[in-house]
Backbone and ligand atoms as CSV (ligand in chain L), in Angstrom:
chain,resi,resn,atom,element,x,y,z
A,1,UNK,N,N,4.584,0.483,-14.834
A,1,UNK,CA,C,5.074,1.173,-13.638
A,1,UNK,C,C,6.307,0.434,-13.101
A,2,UNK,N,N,7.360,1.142,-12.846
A,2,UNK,CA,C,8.680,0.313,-12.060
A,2,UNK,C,C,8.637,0.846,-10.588
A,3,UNK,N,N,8.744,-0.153,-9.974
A,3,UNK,CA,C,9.074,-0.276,-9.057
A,3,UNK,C,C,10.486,-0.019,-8.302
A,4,UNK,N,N,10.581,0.112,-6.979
A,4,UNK,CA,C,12.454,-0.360,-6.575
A,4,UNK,C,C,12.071,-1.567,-5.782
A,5,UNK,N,N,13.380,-2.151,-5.908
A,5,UNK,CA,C,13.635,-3.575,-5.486
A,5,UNK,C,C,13.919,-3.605,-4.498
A,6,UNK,N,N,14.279,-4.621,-3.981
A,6,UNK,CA,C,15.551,-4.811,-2.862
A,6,UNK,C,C,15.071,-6.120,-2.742
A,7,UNK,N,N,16.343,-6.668,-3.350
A,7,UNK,CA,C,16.232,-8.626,-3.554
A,7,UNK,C,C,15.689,-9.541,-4.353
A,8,UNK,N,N,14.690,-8.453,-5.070
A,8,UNK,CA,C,13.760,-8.957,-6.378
A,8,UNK,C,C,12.190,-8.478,-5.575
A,9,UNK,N,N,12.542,-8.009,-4.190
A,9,UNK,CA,C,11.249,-7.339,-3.960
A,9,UNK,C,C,10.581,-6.293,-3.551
A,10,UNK,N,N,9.482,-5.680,-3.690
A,10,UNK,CA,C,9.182,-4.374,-3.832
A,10,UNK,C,C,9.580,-3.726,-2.543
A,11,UNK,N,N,10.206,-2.354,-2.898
A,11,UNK,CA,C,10.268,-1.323,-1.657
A,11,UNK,C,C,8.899,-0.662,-1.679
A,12,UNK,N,N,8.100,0.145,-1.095
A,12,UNK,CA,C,6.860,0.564,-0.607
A,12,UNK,C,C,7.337,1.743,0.629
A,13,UNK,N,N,6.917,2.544,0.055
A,13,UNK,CA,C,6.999,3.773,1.774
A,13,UNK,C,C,5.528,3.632,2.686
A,14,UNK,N,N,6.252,3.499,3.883
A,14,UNK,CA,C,5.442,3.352,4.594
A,14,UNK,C,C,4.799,4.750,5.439
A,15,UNK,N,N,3.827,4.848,5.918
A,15,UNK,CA,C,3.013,6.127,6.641
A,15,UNK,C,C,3.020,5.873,8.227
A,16,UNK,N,N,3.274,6.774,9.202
A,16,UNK,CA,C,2.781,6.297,10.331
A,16,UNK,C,C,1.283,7.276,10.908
A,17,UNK,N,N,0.385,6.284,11.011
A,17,UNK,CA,C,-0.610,6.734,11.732
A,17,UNK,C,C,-1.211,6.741,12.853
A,18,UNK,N,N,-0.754,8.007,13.695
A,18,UNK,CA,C,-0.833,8.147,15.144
A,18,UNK,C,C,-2.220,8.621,15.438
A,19,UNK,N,N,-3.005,7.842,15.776
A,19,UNK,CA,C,-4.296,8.464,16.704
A,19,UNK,C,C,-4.089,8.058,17.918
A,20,UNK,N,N,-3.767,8.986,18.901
A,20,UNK,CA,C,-3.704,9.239,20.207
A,20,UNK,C,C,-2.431,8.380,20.424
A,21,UNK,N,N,-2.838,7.605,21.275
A,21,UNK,CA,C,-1.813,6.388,21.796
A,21,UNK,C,C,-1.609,5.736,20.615
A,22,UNK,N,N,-2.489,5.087,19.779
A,22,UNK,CA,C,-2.109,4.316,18.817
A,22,UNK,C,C,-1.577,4.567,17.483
A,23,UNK,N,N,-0.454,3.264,17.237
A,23,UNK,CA,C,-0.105,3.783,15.762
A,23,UNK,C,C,0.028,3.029,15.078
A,24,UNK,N,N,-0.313,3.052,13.384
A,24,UNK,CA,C,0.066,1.890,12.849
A,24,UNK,C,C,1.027,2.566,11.772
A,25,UNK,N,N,1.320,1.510,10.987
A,25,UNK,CA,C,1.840,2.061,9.446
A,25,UNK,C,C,1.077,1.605,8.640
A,26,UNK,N,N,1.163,2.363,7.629
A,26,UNK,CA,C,0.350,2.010,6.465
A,26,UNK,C,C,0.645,2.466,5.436
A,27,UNK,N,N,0.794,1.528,4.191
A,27,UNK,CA,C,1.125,1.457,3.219
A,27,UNK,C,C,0.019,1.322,1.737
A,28,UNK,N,N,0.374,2.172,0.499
A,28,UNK,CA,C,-0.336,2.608,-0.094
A,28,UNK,C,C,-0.257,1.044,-1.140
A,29,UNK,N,N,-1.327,0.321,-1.398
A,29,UNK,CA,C,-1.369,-1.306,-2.634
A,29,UNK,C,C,-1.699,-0.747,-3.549
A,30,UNK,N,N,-0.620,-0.766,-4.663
A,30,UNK,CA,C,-1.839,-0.765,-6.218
A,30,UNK,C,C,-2.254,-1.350,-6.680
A,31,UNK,N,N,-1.894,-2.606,-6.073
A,31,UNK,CA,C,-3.015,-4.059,-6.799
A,31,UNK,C,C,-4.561,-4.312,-6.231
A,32,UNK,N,N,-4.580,-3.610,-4.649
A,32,UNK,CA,C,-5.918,-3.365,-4.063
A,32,UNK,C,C,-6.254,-2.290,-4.261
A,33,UNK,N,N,-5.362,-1.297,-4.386
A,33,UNK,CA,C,-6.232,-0.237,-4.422
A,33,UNK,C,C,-6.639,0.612,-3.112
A,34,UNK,N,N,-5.665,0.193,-2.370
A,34,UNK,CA,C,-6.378,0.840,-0.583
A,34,UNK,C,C,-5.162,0.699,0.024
A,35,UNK,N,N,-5.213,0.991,1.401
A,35,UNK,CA,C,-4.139,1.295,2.124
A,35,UNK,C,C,-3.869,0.466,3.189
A,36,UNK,N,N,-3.164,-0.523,2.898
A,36,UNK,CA,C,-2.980,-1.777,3.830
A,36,UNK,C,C,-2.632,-1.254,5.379
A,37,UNK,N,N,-2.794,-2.260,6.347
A,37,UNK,CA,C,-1.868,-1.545,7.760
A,37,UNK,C,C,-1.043,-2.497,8.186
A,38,UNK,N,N,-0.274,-2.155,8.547
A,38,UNK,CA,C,0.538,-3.173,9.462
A,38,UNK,C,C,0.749,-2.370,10.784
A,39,UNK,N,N,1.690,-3.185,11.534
A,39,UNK,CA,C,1.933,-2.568,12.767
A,39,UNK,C,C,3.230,-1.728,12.752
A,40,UNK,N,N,3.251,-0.441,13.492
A,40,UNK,CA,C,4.545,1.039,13.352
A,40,UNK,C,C,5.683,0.379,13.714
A,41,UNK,N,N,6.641,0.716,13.203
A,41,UNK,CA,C,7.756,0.607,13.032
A,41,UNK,C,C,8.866,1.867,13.292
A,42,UNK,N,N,9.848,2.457,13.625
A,42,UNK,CA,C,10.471,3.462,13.901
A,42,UNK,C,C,10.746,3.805,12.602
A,43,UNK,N,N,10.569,5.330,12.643
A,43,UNK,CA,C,10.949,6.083,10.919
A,43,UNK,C,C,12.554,5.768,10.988
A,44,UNK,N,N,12.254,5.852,9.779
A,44,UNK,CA,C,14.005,5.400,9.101
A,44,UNK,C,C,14.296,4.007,8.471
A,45,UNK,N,N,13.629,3.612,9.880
A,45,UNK,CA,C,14.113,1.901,9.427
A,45,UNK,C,C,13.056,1.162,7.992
A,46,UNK,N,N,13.792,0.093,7.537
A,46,UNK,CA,C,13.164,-0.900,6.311
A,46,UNK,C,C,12.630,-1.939,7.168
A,47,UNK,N,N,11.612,-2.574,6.932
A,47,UNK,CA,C,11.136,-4.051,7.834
A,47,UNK,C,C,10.463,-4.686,6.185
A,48,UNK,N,N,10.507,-6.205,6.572
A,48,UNK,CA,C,10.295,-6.938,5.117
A,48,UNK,C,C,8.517,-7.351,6.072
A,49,UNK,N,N,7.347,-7.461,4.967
A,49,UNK,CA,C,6.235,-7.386,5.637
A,49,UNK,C,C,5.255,-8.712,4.231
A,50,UNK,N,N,5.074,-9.531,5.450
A,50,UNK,CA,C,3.790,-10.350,3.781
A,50,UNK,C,C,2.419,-9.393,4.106
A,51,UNK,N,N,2.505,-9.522,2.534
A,51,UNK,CA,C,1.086,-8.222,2.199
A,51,UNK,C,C,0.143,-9.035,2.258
A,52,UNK,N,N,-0.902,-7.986,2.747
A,52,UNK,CA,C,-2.537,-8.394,3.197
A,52,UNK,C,C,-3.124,-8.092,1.945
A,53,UNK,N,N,-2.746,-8.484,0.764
A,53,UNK,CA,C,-3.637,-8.551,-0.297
A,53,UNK,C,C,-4.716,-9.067,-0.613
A,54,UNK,N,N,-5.903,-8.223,-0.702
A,54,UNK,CA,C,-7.057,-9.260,-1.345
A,54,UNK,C,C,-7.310,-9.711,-2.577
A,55,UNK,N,N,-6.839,-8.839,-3.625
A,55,UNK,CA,C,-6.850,-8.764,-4.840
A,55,UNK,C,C,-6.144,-9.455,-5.457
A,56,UNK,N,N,-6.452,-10.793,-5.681
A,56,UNK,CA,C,-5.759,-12.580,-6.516
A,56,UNK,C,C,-4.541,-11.912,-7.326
A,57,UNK,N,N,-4.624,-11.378,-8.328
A,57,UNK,CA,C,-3.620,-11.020,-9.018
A,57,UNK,C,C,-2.130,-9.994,-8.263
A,58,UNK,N,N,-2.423,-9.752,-7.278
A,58,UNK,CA,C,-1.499,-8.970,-6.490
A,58,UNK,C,C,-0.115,-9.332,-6.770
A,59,UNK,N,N,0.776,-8.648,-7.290
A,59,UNK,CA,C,2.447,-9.455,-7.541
A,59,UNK,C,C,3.056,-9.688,-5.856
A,60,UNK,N,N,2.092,-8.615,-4.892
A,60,UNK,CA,C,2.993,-8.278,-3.436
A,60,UNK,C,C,2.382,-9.765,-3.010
A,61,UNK,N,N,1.984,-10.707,-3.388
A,61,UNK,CA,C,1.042,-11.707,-2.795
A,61,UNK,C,C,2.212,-13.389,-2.901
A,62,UNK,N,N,3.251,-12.886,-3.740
A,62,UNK,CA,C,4.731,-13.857,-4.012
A,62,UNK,C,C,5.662,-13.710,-2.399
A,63,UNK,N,N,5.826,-12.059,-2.478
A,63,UNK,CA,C,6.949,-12.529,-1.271
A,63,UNK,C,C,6.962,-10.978,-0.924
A,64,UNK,N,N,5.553,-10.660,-0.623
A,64,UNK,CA,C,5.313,-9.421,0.464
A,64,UNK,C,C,5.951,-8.323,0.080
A,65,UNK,N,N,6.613,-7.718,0.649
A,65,UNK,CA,C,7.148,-6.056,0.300
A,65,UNK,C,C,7.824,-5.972,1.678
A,66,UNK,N,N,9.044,-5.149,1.238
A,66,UNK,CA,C,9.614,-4.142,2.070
A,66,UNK,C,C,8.748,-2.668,2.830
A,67,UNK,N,N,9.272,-2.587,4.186
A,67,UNK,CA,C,8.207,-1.129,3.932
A,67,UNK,C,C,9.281,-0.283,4.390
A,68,UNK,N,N,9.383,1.325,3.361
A,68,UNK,CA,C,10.784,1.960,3.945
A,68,UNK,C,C,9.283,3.005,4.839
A,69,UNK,N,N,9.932,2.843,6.212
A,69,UNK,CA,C,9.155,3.864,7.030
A,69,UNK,C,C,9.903,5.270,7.033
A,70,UNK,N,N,8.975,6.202,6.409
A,70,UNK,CA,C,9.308,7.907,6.186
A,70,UNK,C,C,8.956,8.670,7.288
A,71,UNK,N,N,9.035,9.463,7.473
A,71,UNK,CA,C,8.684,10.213,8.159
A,71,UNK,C,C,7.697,10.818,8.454
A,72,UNK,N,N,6.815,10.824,7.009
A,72,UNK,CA,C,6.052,11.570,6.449
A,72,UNK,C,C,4.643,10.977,7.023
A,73,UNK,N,N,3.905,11.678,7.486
A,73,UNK,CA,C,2.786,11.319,8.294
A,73,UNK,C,C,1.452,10.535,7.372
A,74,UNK,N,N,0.721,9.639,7.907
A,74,UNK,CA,C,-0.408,9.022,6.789
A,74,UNK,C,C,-1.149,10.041,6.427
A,75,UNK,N,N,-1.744,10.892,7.838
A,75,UNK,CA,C,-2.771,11.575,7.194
A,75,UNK,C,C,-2.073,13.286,6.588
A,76,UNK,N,N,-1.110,13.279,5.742
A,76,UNK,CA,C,-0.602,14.311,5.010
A,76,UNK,C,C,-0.469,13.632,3.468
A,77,UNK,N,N,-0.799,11.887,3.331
A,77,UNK,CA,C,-0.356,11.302,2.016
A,77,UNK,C,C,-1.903,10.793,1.634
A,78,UNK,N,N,-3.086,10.533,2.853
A,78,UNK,CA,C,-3.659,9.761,2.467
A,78,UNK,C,C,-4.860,9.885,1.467
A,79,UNK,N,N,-5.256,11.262,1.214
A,79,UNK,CA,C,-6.097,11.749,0.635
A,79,UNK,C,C,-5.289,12.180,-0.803
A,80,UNK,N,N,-4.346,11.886,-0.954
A,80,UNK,CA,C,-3.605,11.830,-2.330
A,80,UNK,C,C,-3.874,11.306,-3.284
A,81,UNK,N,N,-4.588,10.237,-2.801
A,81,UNK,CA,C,-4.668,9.021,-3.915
A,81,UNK,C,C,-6.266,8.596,-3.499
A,82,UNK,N,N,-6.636,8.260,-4.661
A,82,UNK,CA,C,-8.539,7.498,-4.785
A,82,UNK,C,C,-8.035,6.145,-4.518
A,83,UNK,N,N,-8.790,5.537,-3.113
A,83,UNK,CA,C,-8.742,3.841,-3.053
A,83,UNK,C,C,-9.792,3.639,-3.709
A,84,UNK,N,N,-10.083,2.417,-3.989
A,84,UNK,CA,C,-11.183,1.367,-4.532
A,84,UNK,C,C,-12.318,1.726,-3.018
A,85,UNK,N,N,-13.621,1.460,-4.065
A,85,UNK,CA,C,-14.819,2.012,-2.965
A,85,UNK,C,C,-15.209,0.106,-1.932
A,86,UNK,N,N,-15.785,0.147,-1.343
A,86,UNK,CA,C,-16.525,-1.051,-0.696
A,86,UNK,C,C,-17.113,-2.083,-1.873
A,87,UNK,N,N,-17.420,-2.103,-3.082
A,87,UNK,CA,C,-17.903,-2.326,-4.150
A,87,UNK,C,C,-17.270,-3.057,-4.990
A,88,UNK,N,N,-15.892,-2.399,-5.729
A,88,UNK,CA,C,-14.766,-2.230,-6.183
A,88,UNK,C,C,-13.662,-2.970,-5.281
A,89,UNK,N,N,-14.082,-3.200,-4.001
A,89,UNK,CA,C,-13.378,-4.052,-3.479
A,89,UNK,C,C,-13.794,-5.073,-3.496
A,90,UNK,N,N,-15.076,-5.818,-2.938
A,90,UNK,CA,C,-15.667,-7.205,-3.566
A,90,UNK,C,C,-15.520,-7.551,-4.429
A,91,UNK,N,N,-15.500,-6.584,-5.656
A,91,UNK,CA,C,-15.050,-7.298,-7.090
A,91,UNK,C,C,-13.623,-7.858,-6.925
A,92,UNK,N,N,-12.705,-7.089,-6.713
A,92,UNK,CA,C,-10.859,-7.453,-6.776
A,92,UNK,C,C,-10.966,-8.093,-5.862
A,93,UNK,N,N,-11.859,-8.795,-5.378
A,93,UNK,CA,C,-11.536,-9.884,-3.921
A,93,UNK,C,C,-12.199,-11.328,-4.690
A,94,UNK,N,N,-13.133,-10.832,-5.524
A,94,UNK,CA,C,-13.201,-11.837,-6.581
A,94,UNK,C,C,-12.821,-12.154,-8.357
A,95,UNK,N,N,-11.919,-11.762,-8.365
A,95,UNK,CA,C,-10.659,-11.421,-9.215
A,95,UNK,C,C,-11.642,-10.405,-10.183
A,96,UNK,N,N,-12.390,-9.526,-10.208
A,96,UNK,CA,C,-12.886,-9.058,-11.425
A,96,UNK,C,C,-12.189,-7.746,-10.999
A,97,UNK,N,N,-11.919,-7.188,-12.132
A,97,UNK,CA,C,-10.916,-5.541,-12.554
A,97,UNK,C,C,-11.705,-5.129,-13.395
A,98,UNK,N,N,-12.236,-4.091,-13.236
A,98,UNK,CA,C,-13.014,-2.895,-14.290
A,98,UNK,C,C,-11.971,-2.197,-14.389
A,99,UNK,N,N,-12.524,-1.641,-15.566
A,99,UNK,CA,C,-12.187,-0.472,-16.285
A,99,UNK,C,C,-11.616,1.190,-15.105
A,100,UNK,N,N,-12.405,1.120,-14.305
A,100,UNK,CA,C,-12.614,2.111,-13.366
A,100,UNK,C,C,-11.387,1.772,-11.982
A,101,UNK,N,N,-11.217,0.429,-11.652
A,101,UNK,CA,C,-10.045,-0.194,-11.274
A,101,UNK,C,C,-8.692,-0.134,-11.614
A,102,UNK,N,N,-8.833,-0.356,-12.863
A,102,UNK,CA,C,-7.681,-0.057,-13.801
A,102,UNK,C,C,-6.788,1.518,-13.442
A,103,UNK,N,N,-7.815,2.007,-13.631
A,103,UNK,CA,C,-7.982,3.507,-13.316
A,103,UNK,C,C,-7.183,3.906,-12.091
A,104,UNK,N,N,-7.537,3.212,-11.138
A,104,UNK,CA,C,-7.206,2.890,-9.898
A,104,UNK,C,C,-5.803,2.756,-9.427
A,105,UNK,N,N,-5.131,2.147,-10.644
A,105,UNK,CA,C,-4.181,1.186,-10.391
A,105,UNK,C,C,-3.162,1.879,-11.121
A,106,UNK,N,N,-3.419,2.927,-11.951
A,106,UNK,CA,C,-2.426,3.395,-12.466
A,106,UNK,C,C,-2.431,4.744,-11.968
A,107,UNK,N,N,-3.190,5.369,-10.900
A,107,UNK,CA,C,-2.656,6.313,-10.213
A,107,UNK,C,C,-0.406,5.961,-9.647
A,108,UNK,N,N,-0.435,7.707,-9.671
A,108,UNK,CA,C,1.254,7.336,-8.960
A,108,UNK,C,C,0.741,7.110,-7.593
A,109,UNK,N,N,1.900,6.144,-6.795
A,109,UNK,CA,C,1.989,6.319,-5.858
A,109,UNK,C,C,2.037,7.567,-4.754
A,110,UNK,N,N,1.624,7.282,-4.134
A,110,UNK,CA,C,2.312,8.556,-2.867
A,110,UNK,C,C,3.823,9.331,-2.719
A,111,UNK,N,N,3.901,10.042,-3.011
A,111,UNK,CA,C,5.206,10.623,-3.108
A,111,UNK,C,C,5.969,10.273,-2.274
A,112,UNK,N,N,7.257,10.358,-2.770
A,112,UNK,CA,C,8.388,9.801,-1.993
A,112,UNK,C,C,8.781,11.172,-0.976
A,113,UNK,N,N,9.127,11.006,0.139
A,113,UNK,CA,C,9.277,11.888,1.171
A,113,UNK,C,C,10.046,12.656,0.954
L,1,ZN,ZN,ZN,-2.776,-5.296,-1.620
């Protein structure tokens, strides 16, 4: 899978998720497998972010990710993609990758906006 860069490090689109007053962004990991959050950011803009990776092998776990914030709402991207279950996450938190992970990991990303 290629990635885009910017500096030698990953770009990532970011989601904003507004419930009520609150919002975060959130961004889709393929090394976890789930949908990290950070805190919202104004659409348009790029912010450089260290990733909340649990999953040891994570490449975003060197020097974080860019997040380009879209426009495009979380809950219109988020059911796009299968995260890793509660299960599947204990394992990649203790470096083990199944077969079914794998799986996981080579879904595409979330479409670009
Ligand atoms: Zn991650």
């Amino acid at each position: 899978m290629t990635e885009r860069l910017r500096d030698g490090t990953p770009v990532l689109f970011g989601y904003i998720d507004q419930r009520g007053q609150y919002a975060d962004l959130r961004v889709w990991c393929r090394w976890c497998c789930h949908w990290h959050t950070h805190g919202a950011q104004p659409v348009g803009t790029t912010t450089h972010r260290v990733a909340h990776c649990f999953a040891p092998d994570s490449a975003y776990q060197r020097g974080g990710y860019w997040i380009e914030v879209t426009a495009t709402e979380y809950a219109a991207v988020a059911n796009t993609i299968k995260a890793a279950n509660a299960a599947q996450q204990r394992a990649l938190c203790a470096g083990r990758v199944s077969d079914a992970v794998r799986r996981l990991r080579d879904q595409p990303s979330p479409a670009a906006p």
